[in-house]
C-alpha positions in Angstrom: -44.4 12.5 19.1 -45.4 13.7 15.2 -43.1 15.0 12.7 -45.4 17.6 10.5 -44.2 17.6 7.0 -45.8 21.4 5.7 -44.7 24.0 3.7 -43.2 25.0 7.2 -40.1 23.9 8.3 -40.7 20.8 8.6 -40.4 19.6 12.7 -41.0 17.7 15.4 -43.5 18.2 18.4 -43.9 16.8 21.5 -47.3 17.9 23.7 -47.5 17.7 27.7 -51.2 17.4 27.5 -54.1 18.0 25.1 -54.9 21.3 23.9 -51.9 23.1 25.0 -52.1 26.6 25.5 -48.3 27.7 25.1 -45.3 26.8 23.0 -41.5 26.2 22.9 -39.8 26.7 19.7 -36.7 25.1 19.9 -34.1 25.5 17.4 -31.0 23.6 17.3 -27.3 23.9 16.6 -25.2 23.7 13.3 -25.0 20.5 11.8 -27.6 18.7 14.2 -31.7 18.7 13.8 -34.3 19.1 15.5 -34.2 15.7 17.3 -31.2 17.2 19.4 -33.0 18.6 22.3 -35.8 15.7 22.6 -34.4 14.2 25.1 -33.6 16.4 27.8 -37.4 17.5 28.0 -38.7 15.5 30.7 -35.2 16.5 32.4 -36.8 19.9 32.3 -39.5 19.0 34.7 -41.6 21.5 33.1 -45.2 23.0 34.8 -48.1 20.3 34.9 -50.4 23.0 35.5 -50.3 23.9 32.1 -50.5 22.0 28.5 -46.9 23.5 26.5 -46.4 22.6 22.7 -42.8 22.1 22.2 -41.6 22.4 18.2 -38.5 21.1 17.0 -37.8 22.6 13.4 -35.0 20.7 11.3 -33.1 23.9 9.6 -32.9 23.5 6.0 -29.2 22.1 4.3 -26.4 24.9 3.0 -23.2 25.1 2.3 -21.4 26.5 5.7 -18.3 29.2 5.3 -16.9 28.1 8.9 -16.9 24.7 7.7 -15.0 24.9 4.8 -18.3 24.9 2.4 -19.2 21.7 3.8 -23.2 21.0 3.2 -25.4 20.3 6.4 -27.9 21.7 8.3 -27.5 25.1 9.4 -30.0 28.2 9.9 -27.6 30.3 8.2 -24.0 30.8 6.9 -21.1 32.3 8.6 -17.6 32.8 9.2 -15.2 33.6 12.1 -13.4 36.8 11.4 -10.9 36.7 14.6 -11.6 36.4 18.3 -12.0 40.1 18.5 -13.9 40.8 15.5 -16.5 38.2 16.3 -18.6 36.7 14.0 -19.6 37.0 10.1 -23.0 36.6 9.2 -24.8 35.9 5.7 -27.4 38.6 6.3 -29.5 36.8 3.6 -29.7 33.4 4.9 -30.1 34.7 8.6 -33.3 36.7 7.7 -34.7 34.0 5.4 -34.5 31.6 8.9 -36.0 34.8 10.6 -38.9 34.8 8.1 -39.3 31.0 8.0 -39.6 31.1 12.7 -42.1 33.9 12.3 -44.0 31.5 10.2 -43.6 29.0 12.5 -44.9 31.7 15.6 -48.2 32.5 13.2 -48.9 28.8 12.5 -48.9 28.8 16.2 -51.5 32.0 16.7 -53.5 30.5 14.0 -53.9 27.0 16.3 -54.8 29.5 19.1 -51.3 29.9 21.1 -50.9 33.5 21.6 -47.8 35.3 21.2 -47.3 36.3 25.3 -47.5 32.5 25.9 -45.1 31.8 23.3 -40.9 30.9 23.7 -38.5 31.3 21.7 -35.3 29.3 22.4 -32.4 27.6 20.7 -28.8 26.3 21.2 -25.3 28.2 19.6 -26.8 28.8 16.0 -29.8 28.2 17.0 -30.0 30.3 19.9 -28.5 33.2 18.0 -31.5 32.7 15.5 -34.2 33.3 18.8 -32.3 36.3 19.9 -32.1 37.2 16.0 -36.1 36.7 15.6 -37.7 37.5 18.9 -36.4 40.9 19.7 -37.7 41.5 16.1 -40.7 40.2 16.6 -43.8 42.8 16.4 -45.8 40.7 19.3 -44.5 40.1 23.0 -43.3 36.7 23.7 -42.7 35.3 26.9 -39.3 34.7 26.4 -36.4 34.1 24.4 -33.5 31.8 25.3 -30.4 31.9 23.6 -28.0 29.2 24.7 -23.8 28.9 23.5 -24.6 31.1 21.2 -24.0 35.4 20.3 -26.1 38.0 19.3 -25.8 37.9 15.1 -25.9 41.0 13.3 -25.6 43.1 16.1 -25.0 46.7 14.2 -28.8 46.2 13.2 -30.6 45.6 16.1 -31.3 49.2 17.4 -32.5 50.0 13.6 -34.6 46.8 13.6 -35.9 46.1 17.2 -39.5 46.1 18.0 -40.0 47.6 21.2 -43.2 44.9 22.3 -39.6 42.5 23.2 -37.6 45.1 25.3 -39.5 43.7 28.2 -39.1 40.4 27.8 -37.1 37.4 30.0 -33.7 36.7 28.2 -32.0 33.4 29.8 -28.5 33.2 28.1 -26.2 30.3 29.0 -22.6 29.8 27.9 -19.8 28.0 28.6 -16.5 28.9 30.8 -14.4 27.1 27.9 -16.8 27.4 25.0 -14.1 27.0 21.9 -17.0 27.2 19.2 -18.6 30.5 20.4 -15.7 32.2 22.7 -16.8 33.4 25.4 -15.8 37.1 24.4 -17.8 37.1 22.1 -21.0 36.1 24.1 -19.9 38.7 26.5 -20.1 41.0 24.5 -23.6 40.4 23.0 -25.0 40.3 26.4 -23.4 43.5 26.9 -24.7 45.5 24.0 -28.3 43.8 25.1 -27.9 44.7 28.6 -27.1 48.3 27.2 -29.9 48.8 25.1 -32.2 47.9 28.3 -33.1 44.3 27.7 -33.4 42.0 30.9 -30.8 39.3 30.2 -30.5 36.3 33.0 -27.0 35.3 32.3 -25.2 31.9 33.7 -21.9 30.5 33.0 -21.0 26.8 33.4 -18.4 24.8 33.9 -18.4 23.7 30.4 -17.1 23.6 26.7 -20.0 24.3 23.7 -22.8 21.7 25.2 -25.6 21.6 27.2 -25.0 20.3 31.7 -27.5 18.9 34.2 -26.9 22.0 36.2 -28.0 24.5 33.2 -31.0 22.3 32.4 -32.1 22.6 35.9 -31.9 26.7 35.5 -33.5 26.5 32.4 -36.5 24.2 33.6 -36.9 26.9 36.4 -36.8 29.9 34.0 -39.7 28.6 31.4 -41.5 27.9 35.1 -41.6 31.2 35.8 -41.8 32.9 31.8 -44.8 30.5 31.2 -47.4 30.5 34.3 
C-alpha cells in the first residue's frame, strides 16, 4: 500500500498484481477518508484473473451546513431541507469534487487504464459524488456504484448527462433504516434514474447508514461481472 502525495487528491492505492489493467475509485463518506474502505477489500474476493488498481482519495476539509459548520472532510457541503424535500447541495463545491475525480479518471488513462475498465464507486457522500461524476462523464465506464447515498442535484442531470454512461451497470445499496440518507430519498433518486433509462441494480439491507457482510458479498459479485 502507497499514499501518492500529487497535485491530485492526494490517496491511497492498493494493487492486486503488477501492471493492472483496471481501477476502482473509491470515495468515501462525510467526515471519514480514504482509509475507510481498506479493509473490506480482500472481503471482496475480487477476480484473480485480472490486475485491478483500487484508489482511495482523502476529500479535501470544509465547513459542513448539516453539521452545524463543523470543519472535516467532506466532498461537498449540504443541508437537509425536510424528509420530503430531500437534500441541499452546494452546487460549487459538488462540481469542484466532480472536476478533481475526472482528474483522478485521466491520471488513470494517462498510466494506461482505459475508461470501459474503469469504476466509479463510493459510500453516502461519496457515492452520491460517483453517481454525480460518472453519468457525466464523456467516456464509458464500467460502472458506477453508489452506496447509502442519493442522487445530488438531480434537476440537472438530463441537461448535463453524457449519453456514453446511460448504458452502464449501476449497483446501489441502501439501508432498510438508513437515518442519515432516508430511505425516501434514495428511492426516489433510483426512480428518476430508472426513468431516464439507466440500469440501476438496487438492494436493500437490513441495516442503518453502514456497510454488511451480506452487501459486500453483492458488491464483490457485481465488480466480477462489470470488470472481466
Amino acid at each position: 500500500m502507497t499514499t501518492i502525495p500529487t497535485d491530485l487528491l492526494p490517496a491511497i492505492e492498493l494493487e492486486t498484481g503488477a501492471s493492472p489493467t483496471h481501477t476502482i475509485i473509491w470515495m468515501h463518506g462525510l467526515g471519514a477518508d480514504g482509509n475507510d474502505f481498506v479493509p473490506i477489500v480482500d472481503a471482496l474476493a475480487l477476480p484473480s484473473a485480472i490486475h485491478i488498481r483500487l484508489v482511495f482519495p482523502h476529500a479535501p476539509k470544509r465547513p459542513v451546513s448539516i453539521n452545524r459548520g463543523m470543519v472535516m472532510r467532506a466532498w461537498y457541503d449540504y443541508d437537509l431541507i425536510d424528509t420530503n424535500a430531500g437534500l441541499h447541495e452546494n452546487m460549487e463545491s459538488l462540481y469542484g469534487s466532480q472536476r478533481a475525480v475526472e482528474s483522478l479518471l485521466a491520471r488513470e488513462n494517462q498510466r494506461g487504464i482505459k475508461s470501459e475498465n474503469i469504476v466509479l464507486a463510493g459510500f453516502s457522500q461519496g457515492g452520491a459524488l460517483a453517481l454525480h461524476t460518472g453519468l457525466r462523464y464523456p467516456e464509458k465506464l464500467a460502472g458506477v456504484m453508489a452506496l447509502s447515498c442519493n442522487l445530488p442535484l438531480p434537476q440537472t442531470l438530463v441537461a448535463e448527462a453524457c449519453r456514453a454512461n446511460l448504458p452502464a451497470s449501476i449497483f446501489m445499496a441502501h439501508g432498510e433504516s438508513d437515518d442519515v440518507i432516508p430511505m425516501i430519498v434514495a428511492s426516489a433518486s433510483r426512480r428518476q434514474l430508472v426513468e431516464l433509462g439507466y440500469a440501476v441494480e438496487w438492494h436493500e439491507y437490513r441495516m442503518a447508514h453502514s456497510v454488511c457482510e451480506e452487501e459486500i458479498v453483492d458488491i464483490g459479485e457485481w465488480l466480477k461481472r462489470v470488470l472481466i
